[in-house]
C-alpha positions in Angstrom: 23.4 2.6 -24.4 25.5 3.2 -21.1 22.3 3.2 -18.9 18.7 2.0 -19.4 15.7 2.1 -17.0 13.7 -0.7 -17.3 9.8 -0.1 -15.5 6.8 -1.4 -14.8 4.5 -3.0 -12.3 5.5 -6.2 -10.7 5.2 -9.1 -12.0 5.4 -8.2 -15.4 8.4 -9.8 -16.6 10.8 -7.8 -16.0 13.5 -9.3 -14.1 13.2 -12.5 -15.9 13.3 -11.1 -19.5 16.5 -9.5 -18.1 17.5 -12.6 -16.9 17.4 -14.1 -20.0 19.0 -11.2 -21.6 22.0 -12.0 -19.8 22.4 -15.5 -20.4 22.0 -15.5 -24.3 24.1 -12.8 -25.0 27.9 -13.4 -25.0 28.9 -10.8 -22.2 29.3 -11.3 -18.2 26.9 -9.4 -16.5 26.0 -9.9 -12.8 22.1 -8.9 -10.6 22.5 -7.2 -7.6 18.6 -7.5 -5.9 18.8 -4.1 -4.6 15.6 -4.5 -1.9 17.6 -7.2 0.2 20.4 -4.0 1.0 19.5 -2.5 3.8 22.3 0.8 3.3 24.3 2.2 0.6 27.0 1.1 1.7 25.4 -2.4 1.9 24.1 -2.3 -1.7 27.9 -1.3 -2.7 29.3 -4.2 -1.3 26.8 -6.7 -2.7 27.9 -4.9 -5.9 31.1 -6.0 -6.2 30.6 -9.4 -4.6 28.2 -10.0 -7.9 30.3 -8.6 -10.3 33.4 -10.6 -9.1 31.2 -13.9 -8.1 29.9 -13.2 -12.0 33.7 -12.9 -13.3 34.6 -16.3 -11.9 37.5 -14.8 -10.1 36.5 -14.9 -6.2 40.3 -14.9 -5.4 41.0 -11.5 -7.2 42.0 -9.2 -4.4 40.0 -6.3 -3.9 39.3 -4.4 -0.6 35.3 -5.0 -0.3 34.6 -2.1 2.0 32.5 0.6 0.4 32.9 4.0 2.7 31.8 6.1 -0.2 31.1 6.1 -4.1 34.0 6.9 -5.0 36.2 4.0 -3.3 33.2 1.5 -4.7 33.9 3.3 -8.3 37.7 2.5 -7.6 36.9 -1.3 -6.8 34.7 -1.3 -9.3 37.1 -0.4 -12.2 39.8 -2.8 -10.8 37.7 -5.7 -11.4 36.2 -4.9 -14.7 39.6 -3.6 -16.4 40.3 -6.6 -18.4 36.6 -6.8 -19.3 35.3 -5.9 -23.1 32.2 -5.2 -21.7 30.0 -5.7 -18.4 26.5 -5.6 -17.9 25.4 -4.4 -14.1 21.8 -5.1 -13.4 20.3 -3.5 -10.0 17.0 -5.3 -9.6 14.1 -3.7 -7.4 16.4 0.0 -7.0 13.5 2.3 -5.7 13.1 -0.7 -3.3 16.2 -0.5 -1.8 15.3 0.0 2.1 17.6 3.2 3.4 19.0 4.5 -0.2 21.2 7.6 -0.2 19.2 10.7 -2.1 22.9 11.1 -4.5 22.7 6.9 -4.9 20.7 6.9 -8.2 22.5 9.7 -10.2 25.6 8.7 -9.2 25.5 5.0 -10.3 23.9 6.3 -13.5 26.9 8.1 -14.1 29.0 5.0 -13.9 29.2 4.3 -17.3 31.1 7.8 -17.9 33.7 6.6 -15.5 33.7 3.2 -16.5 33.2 2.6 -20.7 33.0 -1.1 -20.6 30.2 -0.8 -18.5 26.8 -0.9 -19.2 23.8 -0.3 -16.2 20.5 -1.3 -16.1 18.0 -0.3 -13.4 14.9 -2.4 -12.9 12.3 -0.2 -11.0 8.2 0.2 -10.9 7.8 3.5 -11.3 10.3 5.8 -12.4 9.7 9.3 -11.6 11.4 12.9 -13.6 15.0 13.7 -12.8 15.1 10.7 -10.7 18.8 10.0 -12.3 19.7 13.9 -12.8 20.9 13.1 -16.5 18.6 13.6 -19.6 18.2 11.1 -22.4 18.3 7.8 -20.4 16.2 5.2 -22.5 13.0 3.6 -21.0 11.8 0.4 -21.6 8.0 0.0 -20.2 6.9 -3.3 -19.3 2.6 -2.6 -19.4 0.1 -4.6 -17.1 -0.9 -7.8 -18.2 -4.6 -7.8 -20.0 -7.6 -9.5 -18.6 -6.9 -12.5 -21.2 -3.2 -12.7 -20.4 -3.6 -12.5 -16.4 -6.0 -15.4 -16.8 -3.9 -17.3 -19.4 -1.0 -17.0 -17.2 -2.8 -18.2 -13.7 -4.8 -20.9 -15.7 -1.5 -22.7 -16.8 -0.6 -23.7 -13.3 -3.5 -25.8 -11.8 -3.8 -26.2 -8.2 -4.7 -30.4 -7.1 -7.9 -31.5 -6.6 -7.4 -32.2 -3.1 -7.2 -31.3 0.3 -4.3 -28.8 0.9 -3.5 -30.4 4.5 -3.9 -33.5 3.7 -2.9 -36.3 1.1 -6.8 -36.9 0.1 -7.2 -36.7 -3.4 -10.3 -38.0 -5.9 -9.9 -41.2 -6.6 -7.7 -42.2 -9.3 -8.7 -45.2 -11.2 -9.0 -42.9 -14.4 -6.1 -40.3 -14.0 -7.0 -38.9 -17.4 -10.3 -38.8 -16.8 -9.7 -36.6 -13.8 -6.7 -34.8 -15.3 -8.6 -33.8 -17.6 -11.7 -32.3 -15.4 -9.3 -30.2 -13.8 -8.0 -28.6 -17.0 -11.8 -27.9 -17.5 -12.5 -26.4 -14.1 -9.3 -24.3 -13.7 -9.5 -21.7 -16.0 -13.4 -21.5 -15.4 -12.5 -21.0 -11.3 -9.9 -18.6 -12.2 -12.1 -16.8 -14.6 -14.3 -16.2 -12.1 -12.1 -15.1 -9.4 -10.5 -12.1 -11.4 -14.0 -10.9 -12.6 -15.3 -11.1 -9.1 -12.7 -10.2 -6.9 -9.9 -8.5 -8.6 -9.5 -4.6 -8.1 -8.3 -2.5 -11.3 -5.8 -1.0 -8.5 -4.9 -5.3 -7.6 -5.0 -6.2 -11.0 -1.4 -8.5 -11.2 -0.5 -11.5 -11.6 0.9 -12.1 -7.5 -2.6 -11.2 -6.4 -4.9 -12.9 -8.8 -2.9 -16.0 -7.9 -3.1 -15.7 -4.1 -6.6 -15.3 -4.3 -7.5 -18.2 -6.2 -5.1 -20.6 -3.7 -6.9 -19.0 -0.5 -9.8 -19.9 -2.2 -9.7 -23.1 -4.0 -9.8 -25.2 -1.2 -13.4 -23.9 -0.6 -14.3 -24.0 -4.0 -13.3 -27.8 -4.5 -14.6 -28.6 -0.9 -17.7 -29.8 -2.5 -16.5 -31.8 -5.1 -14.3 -33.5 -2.3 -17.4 -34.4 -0.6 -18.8 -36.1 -3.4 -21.8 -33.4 -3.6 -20.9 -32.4 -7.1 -18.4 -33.3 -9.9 -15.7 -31.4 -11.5 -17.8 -30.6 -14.7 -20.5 -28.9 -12.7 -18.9 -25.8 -12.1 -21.9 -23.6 -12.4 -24.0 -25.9 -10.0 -21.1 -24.9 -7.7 -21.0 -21.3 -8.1 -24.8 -20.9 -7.7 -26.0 -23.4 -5.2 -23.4 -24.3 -2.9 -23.0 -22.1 0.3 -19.0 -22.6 1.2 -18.3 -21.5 -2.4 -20.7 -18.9 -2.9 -19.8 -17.6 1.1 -15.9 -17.9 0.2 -16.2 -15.9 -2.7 -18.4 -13.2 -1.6 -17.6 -13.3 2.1 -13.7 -12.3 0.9 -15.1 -10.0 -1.9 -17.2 -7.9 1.1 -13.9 -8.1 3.6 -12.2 -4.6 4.1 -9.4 -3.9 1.7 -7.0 -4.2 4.6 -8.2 -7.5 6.0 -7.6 -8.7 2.3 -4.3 -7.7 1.8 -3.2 -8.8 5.6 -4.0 -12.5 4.2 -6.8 -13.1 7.2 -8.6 -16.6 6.3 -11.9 -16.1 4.3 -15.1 -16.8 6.2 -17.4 -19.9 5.0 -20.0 -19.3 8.0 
């Protein structure tokens, strides 16, 4: 199809299954990250700078000022006239800081000017007769699950150490410590998304920044040599930092949690 709408909530994929979309298929195609243009005018001109950048031909003359649609539609043909097909991507659209209300319909429409062309949009929620033209296919990209939220977090393991200092455990038995951490990870995680995580929260960018703001406390006594690795429920029910770290952030105003403030262990 011409034009495809690509949605979902962030962090679910989208962008990199794209990604890899353009790099296995045998066609140039070029990502313009629409929420680092400030204007229209801005967002045209990092349009064409990807699509030539993405042709390999940085020396092919074109103007680069975009006063309107219509001279970027111009530009736009120029470049991809020798071109069997081209595959535009604008990443993070509805992000786009200052758009124009006629942006969005009229670079859906591109592919009627252009036939070689094929547009994606990559946006979080699309909403009706955002593009003014019927019959544009949607692919949905749904949440992540519980499971698949903690699968996902679990696989990258924060050290067992101090995060301002080089002071880990000891490390006569790597393995052996290695291997505690793969134990007491997912468990830690586990219990950070039950506890803490909001359905309205519930992605991948925010379980993961809760579970580094609070893994330092978590580990603090196991640093200390108050408890090992494998006790993680001795941990959760007896020790004050942890148990004041969790439930000191859980009880912090919604806007004191998402400003990043440190959590509280007194």
């Amino acid at each position: 199809p011409p034009t495809i709408v690509v949605h979902g909530r962030e962090a679910t994929g989208k962008t990199l299954t794209i990604s890899a979309l353009l790099r296995a298929i045998d066609s140039p195609g070029a990502i313009v990250r629409s929420k680092e243009c400030v204007t229209t005018r801005h967002l045209l001109e990092r349009t064409l700078s990807e699509v030539q950048d993405a042709l390999g031909e940085p020396s092919r003359p074109i103007d680069g000022r975009c006063e309107s649609i219509s001279a970027f539609v111009v530009q736009l043909q120029r470049l991809l006239e020798s071109q069997k097909m081209f595959i535009l991507v604008f990443d993070n659209i509805d992000r786009q800081r200052e758009p124009a209300p006629t942006l969005l319909p009229a670079l859906a429409r591109l592919a009627e000017i252009i036939p070689n062309l094929t547009t994606i949009f990559i946006l979080t929620f699309p909403h009706p007769r955002q593009f003014h033209i019927a019959g544009i296919p949607h692919i949905h990209f749904p949440s992540y699950t519980r499971a698949e939220l903690i699968s996902l977090s679990s696989s990258s393991p924060l050290p067992l150490e101090h995060p301002s200092r080089n002071d880990p455990l000891p490390t006569q038995k790597p393995s052996y410590f290695q291997s505690d951490l793969e134990y007491l990870w997912p468990r830690f995680v586990t219990a950070v998304h039950d506890s803490l995580v909001q359905p309205a929260q519930n992605s991948l960018p925010s379980l993961r920044t809760l579970c580094a703001r609070l893994w330092p406390h978590f580990i603090a006594p196991i640093l200390a040599g108050q408890y090992t690795p494998r006790e993680f429920s001795k941990i959760m029910h007896h020790h004050p930092v942890a148990i004041t770290a969790f439930f000191g952030y859980k009880h912090r105003a919604p806007n004191e949690q998402a400003a990043g403030t440190n959590v509280h262990t007194t």
